[in-house]
C-alpha positions in Angstrom: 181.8 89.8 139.9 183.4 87.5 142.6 184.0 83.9 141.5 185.1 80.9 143.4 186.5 78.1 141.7 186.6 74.5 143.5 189.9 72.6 142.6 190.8 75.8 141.8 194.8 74.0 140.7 192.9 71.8 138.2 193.7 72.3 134.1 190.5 73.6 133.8 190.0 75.9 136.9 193.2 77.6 136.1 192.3 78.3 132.4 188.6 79.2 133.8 190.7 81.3 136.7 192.7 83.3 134.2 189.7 84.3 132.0 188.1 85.7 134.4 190.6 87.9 136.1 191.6 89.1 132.9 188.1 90.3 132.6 188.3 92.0 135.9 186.4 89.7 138.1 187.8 88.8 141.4 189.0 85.0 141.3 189.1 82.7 144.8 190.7 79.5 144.1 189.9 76.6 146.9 193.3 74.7 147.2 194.1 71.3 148.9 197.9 71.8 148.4 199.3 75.3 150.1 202.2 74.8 147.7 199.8 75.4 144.8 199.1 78.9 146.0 202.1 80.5 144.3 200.7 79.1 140.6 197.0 80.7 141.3 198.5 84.2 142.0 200.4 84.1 139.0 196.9 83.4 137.2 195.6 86.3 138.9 193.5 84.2 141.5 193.9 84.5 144.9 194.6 81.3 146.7 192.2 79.9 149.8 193.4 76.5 151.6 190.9 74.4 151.9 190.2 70.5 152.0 187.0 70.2 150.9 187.1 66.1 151.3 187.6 67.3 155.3 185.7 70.7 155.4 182.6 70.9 157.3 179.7 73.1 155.0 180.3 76.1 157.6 184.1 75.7 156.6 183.0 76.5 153.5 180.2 78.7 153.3 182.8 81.3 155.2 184.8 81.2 152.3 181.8 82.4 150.1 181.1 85.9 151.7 180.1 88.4 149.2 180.4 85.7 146.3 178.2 85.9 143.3 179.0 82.4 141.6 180.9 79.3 142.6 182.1 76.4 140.1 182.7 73.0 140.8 185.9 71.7 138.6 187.8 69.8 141.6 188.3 65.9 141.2 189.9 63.3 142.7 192.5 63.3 139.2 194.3 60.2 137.7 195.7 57.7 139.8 193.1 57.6 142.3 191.2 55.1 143.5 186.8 54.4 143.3 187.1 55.6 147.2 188.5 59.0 146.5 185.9 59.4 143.2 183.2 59.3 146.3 184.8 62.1 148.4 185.8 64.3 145.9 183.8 64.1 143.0 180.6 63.2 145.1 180.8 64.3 148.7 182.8 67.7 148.0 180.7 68.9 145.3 177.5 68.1 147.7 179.5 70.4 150.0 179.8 73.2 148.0 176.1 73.5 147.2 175.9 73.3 150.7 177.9 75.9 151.5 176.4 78.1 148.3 172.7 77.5 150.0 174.0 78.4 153.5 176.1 81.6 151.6 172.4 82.9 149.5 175.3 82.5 146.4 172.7 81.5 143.7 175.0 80.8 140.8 176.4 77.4 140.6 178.0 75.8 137.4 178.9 72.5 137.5 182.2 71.0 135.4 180.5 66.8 135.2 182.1 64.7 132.6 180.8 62.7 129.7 178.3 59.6 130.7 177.5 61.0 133.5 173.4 60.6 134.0 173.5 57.3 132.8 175.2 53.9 134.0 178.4 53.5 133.0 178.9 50.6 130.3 179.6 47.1 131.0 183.2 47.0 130.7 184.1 50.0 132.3 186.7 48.7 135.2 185.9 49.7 138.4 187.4 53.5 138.6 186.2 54.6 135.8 182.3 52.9 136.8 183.2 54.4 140.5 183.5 58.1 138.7 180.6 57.9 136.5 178.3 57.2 139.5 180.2 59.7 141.7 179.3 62.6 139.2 175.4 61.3 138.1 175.3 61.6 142.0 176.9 64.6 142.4 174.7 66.2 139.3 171.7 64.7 140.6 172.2 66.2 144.3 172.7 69.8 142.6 169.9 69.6 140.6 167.4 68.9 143.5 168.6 72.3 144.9 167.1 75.8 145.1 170.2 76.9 143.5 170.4 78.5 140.0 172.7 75.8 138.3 174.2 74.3 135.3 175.8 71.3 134.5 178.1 71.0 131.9 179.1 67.4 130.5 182.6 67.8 128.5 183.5 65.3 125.9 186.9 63.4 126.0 189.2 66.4 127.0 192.5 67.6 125.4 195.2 70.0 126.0 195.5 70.8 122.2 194.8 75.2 121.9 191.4 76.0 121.8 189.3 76.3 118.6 186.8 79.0 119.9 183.9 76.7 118.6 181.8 73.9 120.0 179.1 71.9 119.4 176.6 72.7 122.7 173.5 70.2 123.0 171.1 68.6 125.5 172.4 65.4 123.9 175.4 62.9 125.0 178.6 64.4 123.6 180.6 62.2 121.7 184.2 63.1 120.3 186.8 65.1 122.3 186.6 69.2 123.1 190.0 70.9 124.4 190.2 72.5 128.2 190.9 75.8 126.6 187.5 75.6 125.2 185.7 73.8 128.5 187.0 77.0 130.4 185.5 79.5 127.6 182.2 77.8 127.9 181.8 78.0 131.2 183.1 81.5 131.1 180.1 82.5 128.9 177.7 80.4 130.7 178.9 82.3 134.2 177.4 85.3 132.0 174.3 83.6 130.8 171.4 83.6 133.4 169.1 81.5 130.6 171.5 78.9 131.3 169.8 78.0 134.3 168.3 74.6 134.9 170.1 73.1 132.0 172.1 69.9 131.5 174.4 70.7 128.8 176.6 68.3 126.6 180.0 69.7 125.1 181.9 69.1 122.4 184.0 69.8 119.6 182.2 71.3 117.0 181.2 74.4 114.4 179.7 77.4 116.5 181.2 79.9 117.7 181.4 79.5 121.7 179.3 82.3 122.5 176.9 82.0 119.8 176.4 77.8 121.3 175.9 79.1 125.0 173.3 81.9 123.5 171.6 79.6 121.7 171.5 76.9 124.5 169.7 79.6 126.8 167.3 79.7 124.1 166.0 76.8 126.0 165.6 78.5 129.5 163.6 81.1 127.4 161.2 79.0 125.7 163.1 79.3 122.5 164.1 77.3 120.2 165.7 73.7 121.7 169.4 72.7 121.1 170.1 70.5 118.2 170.1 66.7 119.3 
């Protein structure tokens, strides 16, 4: 399987990045910063330069030959400003299902953030407000698409080691979950075609990862739904 990670530097898209080439699946990283490019073959990605707050859709559909899924997990990080929250976690992720409709690359998993989907609260200051909205937008443009997506809403995230267990529901994650485990979730749910057409909320919790992204397809099947 060919995979192409968007912000492919980020905490998450390097942890995602080396799971999956240690699986054997080939791993294209889309970098802003050249300099980055050393890091990504170390994690057994190979490295494409790319601005995707500057790169036309037909930029970026070329990068997507042959490619069977593509994840969002860029950002505009900490220490930007509302502005860059628009361009990156808005605009580039618009461009990227662009480019995935333009490339026929069905599979699109989507790394959104907690509170997304719904306004953000009252004393949020103005970043953190400008973020929310740029993701609901960004999760609501994908969702409109004839693409075969997913959206996964982490909880507060951590750099503690991973547990191998979650809590996965269609309901607002509360709590925190750690990046090793965001990147073994959407490792699984890469795998997981019942996944499809689900907003899913994650968090730490009890099940075992693969067992919570089984059992969250459930839904696509007309199984059981996720606990709320």
């Amino acid at each position: 399987m060919k995979v192409v990670i968007a912000g492919g530097h980020g905490q998450i898209a390097r942890r995602l990045g080396r799971l999956l080439a240690a699986r054997g699946d080939r791993v294209v990283g889309i970098i802003r910063n050249p300099v980055h490019s050393s890091d990504l073959q170390a994690d057994g990605m190979n490295p494409v330069v790319c601005d995707l707050e500057k790169a036309s859709c037909d930029d970026v559909a070329a990068l997507l030959a042959d490619t069977d899924a593509v994840v969002f997990a860029a950002g505009a990080g900490p220490g930007s400003g509302a502005a860059r929250k628009h361009t990156v976690d808005h605009q580039a992720a618009v461009v990227l299902a662009d480019a995935a409709l333009q490339a026929g690359v069905r599979r699109y998993v989507m790394v959104s953030t907690r509170g997304a989907g719904s306004p953000p609260p009252a004393h949020a200051d103005e970043v953190w407000a400008a973020y929310v909205h740029a993701k609901t937008a960004a999760d609501e443009y994908l969702m409109a698409q004839d693409l075969d997506w997913t959206v996964l809403r982490p909880a507060a995230l951590t750099n503690e080691p991973g547990t191998g267990t979650v809590r996965l529901t269609a309901e607002r994650s509360i709590g925190e979950v750690t990046r090793d485990d965001v990147a073994q979730v959407l490792a699984a749910l890469i795998d997981t075609p019942a996944t499809v057409g689900l907003v899913l909320e994650l968090a730490e919790g009890p099940d075992p990862i693969r067992a919570a992204v089984t059992r969250a397809g459930e839904i696509g099947t007309g199984q059981p739904e996720l606990p709320r």
